[in-house]
DSSP file (Angstrom, degrees, kcal/mol; ACC not computed):
  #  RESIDUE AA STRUCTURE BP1 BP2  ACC     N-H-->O    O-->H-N    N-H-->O    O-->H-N    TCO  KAPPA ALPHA  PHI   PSI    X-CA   Y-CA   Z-CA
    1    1 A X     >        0   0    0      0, 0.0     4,-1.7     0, 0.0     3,-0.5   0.000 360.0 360.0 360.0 -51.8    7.1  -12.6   11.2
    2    2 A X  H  >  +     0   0    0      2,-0.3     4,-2.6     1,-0.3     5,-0.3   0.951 360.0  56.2 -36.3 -72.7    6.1   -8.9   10.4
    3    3 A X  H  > S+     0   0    0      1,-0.2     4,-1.7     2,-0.2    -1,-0.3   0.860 112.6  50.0 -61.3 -17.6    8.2   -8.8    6.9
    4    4 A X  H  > S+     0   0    0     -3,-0.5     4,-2.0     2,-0.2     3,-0.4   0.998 108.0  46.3 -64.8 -61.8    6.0  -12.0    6.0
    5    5 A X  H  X S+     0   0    0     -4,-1.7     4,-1.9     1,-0.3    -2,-0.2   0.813 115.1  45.3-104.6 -44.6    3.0  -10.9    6.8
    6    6 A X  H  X S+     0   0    0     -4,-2.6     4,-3.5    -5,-0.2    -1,-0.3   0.958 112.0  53.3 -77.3 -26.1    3.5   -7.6    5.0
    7    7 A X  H  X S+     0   0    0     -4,-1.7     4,-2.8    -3,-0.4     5,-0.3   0.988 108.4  48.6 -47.2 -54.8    5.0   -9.4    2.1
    8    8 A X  H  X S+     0   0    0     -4,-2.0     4,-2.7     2,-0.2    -1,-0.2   0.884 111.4  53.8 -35.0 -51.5    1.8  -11.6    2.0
    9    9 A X  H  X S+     0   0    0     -4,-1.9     4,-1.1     2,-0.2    -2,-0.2   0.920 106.6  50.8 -30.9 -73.2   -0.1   -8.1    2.2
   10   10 A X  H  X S+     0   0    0     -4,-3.5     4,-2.6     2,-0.2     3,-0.2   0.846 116.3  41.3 -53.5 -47.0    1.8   -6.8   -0.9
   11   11 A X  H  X S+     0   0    0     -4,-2.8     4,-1.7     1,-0.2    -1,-0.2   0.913 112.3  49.4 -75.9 -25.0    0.9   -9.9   -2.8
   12   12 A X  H  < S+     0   0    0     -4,-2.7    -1,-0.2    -5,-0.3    -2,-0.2   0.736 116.3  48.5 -54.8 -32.0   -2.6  -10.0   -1.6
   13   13 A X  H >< S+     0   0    0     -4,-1.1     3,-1.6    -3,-0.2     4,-0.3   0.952 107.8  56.9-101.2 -62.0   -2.5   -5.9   -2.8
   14   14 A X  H >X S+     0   0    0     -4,-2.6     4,-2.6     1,-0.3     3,-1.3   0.836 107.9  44.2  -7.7 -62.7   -1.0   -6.9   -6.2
   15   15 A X  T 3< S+     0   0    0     -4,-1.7     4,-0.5     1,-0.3    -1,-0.3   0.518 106.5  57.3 -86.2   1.9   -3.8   -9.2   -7.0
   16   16 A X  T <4 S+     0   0    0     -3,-1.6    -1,-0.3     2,-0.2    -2,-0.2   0.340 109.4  49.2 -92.8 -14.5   -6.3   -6.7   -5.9
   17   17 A X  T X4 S+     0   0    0     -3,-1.3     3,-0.6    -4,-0.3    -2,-0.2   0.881 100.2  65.3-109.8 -85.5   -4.4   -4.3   -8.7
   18   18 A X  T 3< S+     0   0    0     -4,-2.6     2,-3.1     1,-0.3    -2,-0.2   0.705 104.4  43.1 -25.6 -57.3   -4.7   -7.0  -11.2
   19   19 A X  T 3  S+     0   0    0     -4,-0.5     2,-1.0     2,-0.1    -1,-0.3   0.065  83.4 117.1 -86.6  39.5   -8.8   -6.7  -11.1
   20   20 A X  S <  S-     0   0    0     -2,-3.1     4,-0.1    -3,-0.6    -3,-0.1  -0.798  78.9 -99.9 -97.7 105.3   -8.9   -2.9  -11.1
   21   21 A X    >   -     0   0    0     -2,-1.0     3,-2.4     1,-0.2     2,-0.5   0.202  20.0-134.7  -4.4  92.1  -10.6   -2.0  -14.2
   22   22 A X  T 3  S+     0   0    0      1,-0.3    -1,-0.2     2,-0.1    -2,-0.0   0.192 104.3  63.2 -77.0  28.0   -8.8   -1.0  -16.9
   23   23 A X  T 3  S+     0   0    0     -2,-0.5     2,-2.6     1,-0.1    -1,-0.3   0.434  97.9  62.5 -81.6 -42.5  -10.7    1.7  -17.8
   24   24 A X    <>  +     0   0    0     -3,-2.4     4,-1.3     1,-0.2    -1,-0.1  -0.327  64.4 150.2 -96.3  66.6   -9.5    3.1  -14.3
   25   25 A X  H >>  +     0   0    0     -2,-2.6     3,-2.9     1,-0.2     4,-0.8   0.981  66.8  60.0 -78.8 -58.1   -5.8    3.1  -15.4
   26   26 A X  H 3> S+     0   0    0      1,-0.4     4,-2.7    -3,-0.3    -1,-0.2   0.555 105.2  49.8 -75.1 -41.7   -5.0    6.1  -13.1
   27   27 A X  H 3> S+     0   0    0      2,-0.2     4,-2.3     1,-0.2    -1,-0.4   0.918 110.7  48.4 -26.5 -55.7   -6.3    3.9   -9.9
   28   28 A X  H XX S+     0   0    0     -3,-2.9     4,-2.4    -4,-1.3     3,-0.6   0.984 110.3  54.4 -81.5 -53.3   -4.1    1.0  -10.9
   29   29 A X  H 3X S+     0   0    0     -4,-0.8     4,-1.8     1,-0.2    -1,-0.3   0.868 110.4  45.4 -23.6 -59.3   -1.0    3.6  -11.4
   30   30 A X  H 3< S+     0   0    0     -4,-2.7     4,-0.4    -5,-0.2    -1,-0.2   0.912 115.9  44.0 -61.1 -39.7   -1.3    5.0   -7.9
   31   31 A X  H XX S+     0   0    0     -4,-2.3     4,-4.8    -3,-0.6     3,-2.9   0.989 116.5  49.4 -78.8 -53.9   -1.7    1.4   -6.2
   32   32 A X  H 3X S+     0   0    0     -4,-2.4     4,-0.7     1,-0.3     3,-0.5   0.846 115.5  41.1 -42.7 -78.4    1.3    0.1   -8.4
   33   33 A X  H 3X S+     0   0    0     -4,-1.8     4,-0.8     1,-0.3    -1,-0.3   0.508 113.2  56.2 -72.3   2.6    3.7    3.1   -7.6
   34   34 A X  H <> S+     0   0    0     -3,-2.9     4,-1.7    -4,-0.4     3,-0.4   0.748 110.7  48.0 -95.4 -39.5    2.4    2.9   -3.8
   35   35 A X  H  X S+     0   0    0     -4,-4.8     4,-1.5    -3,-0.5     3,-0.4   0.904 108.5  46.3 -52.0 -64.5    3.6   -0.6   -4.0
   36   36 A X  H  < S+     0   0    0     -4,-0.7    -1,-0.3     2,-0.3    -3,-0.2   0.540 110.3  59.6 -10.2 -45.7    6.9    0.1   -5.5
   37   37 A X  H >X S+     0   0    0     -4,-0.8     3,-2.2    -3,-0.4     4,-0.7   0.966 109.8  48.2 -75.6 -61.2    7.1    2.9   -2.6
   38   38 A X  H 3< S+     0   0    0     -4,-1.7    -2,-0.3    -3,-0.4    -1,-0.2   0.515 108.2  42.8  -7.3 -51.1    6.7    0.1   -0.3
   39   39 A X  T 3X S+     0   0    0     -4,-1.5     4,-2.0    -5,-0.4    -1,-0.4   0.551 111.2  63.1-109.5 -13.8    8.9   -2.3   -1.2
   40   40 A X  H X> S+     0   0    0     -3,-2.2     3,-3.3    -5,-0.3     4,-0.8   0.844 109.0  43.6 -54.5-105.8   11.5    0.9   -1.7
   41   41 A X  H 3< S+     0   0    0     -4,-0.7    -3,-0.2     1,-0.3    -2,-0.1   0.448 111.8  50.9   8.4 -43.6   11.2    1.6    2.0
   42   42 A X  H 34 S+     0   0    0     -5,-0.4     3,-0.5    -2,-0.2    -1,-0.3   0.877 107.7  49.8 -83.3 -52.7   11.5   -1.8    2.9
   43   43 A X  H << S+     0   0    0     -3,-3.3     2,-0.3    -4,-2.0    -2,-0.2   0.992 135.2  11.0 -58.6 -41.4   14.9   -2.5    0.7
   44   44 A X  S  < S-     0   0    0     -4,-0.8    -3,-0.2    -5,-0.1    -2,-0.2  -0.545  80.0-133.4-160.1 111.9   16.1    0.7    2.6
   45   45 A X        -     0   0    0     -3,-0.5     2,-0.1    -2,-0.3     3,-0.1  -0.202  28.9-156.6 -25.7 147.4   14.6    2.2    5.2
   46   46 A X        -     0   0    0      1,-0.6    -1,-0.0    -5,-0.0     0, 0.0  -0.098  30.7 -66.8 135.8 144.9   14.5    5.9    4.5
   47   47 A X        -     0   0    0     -2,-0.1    -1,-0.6     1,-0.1     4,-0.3   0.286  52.4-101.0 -13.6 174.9   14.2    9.0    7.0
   48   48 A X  S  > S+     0   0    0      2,-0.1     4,-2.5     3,-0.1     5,-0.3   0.689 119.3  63.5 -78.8 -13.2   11.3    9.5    8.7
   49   49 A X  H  > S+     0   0    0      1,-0.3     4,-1.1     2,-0.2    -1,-0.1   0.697 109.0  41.3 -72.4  -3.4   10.2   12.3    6.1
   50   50 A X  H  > S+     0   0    0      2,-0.2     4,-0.7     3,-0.1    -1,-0.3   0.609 117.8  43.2 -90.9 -31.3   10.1    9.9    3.6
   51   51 A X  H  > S+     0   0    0     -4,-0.3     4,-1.5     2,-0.2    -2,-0.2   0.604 112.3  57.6 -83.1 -17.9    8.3    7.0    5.9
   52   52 A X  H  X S+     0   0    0     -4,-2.5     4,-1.2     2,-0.2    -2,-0.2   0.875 111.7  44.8 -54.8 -76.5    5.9   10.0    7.3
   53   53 A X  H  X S+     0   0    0     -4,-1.1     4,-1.6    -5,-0.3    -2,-0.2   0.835 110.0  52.8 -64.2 -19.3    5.1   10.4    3.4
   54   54 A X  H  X S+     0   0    0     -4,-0.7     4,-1.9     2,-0.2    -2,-0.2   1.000 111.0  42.4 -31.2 -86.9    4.8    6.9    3.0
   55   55 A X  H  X S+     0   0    0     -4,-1.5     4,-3.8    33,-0.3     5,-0.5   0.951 116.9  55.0 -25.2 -79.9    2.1    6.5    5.9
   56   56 A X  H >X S+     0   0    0     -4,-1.2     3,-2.1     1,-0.3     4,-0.8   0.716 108.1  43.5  -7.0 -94.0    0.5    9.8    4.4
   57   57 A X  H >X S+     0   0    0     -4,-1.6     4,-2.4     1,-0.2     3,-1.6   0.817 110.4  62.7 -50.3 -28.2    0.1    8.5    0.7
   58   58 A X  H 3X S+     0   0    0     -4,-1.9     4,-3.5     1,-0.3     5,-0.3   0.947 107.0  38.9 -70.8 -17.8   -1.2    5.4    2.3
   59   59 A X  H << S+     0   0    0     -4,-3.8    -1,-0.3    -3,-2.1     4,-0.2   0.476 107.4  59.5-100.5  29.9   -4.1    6.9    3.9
   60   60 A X  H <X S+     0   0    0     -3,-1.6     4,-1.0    -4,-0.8    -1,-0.2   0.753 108.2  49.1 -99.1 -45.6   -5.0    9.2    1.2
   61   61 A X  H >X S+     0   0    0     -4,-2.4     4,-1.9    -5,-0.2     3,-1.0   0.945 109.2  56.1 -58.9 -44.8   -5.4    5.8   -1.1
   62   62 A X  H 3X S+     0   0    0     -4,-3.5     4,-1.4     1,-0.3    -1,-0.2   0.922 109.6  43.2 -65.1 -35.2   -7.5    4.4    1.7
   63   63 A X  H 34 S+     0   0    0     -5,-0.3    -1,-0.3    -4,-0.2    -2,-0.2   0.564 115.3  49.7 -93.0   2.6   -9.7    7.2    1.6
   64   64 A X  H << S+     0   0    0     -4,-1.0    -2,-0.2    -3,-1.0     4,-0.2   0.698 118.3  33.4 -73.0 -26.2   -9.9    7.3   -2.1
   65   65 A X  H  X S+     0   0    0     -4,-1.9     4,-2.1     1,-0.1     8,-0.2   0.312  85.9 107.1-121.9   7.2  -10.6    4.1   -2.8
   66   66 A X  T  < S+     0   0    0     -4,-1.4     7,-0.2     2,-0.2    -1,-0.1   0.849  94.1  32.4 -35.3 -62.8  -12.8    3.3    0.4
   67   67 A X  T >4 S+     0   0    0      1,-0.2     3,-1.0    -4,-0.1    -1,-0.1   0.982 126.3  35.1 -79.7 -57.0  -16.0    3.3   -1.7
   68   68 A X  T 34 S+     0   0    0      1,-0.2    -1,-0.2    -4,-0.2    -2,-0.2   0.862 132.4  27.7 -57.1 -25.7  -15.1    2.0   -5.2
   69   69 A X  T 3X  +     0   0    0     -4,-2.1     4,-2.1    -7,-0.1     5,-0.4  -0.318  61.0 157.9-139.8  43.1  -12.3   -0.6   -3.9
   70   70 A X  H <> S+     0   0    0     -3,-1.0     4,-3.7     1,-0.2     5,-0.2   0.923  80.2  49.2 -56.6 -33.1  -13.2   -1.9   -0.2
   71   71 A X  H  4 S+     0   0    0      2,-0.2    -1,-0.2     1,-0.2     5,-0.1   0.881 115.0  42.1 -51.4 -37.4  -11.0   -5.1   -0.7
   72   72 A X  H  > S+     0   0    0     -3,-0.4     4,-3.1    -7,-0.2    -1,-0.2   0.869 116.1  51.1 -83.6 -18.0   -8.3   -3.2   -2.0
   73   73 A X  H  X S+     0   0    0     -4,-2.1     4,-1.4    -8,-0.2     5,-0.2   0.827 108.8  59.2 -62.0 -38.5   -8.9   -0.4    1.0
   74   74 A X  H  < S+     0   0    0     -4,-3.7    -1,-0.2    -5,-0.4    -2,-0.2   0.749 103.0  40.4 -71.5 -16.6   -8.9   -3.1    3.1
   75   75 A X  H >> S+     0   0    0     -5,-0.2     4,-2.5     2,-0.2     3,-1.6   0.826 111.6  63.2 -97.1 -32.9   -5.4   -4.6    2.5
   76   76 A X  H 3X S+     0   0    0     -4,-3.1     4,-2.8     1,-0.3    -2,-0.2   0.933 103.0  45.0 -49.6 -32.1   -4.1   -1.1    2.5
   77   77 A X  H 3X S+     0   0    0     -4,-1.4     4,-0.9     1,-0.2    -1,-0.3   0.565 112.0  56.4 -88.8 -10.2   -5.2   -0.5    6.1
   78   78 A X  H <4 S+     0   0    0     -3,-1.6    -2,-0.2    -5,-0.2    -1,-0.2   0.863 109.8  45.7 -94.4 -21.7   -3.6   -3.8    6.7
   79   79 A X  H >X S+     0   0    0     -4,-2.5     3,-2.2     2,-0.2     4,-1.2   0.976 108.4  55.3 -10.9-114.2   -0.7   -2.5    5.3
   80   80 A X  H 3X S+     0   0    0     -4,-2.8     4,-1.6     1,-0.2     3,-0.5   0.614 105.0  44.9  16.4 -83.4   -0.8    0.3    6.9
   81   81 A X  H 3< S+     0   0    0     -4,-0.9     4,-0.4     1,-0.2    -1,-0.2   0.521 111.7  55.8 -98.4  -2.9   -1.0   -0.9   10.7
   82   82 A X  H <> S+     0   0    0     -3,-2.2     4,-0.8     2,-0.2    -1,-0.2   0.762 107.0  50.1-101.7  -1.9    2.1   -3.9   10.1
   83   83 A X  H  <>S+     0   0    0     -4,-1.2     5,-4.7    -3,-0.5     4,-0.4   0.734 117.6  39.0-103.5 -22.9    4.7   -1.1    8.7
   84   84 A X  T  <5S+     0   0    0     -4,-1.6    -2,-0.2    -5,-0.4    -3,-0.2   0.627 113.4  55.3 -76.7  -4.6    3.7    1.0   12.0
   85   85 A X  T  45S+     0   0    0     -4,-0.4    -2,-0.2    -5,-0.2    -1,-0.2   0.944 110.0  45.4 -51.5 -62.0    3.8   -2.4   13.4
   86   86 A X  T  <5S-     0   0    0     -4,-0.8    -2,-0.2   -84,-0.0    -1,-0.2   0.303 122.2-104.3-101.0 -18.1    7.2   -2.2   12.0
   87   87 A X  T   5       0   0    0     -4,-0.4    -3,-0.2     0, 0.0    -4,-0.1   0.536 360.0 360.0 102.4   6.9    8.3    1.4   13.2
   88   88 A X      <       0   0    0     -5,-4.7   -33,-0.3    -6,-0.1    -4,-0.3   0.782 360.0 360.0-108.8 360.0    7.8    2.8    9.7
């Protein structure tokens, strides 16, 4: 149930991408390669220093993009709490 629900997350976070300005390519880079990190992790799990930087970059994107991008802040923190959900 957990790898659904973050998959759902990821697509939800995808389409949240899609409408990032594209004037603001450097935005839509970070969120792309955090996905990509994401879905790394996921095919194989990793260390914890590499899932400890995971967690990390995600809450450095939440608190970058809190004001400009609360929809997309918001699926990140949903993110977030289902891969500690998930022990990563």
């Amino acid at each position: 149930m957990t790898q659904q629900k973050l998959q759902k997350e990821l697509e939800q976070l995808r389409a949240e991408i899609e409408k990032v300005d594209t004037t603001d390519a450097q935005t839509k880079t970070k969120l792309e390669q955090l996905v990509r990190d994401i879905e790394n992790e996921l095919e194989k799990p990793e260390k914890d220093e590499v899932q400890h930087g995971l967690m990390d970059d995600l809450r450095e994107s939440i608190n970058r993009f809190e004001a400009e991008h609360p929809r997309t802040t918001a699926i990140l923190n949903d993110i977030m709490v289902t891969l500690s959900n998930m022990g990563i």
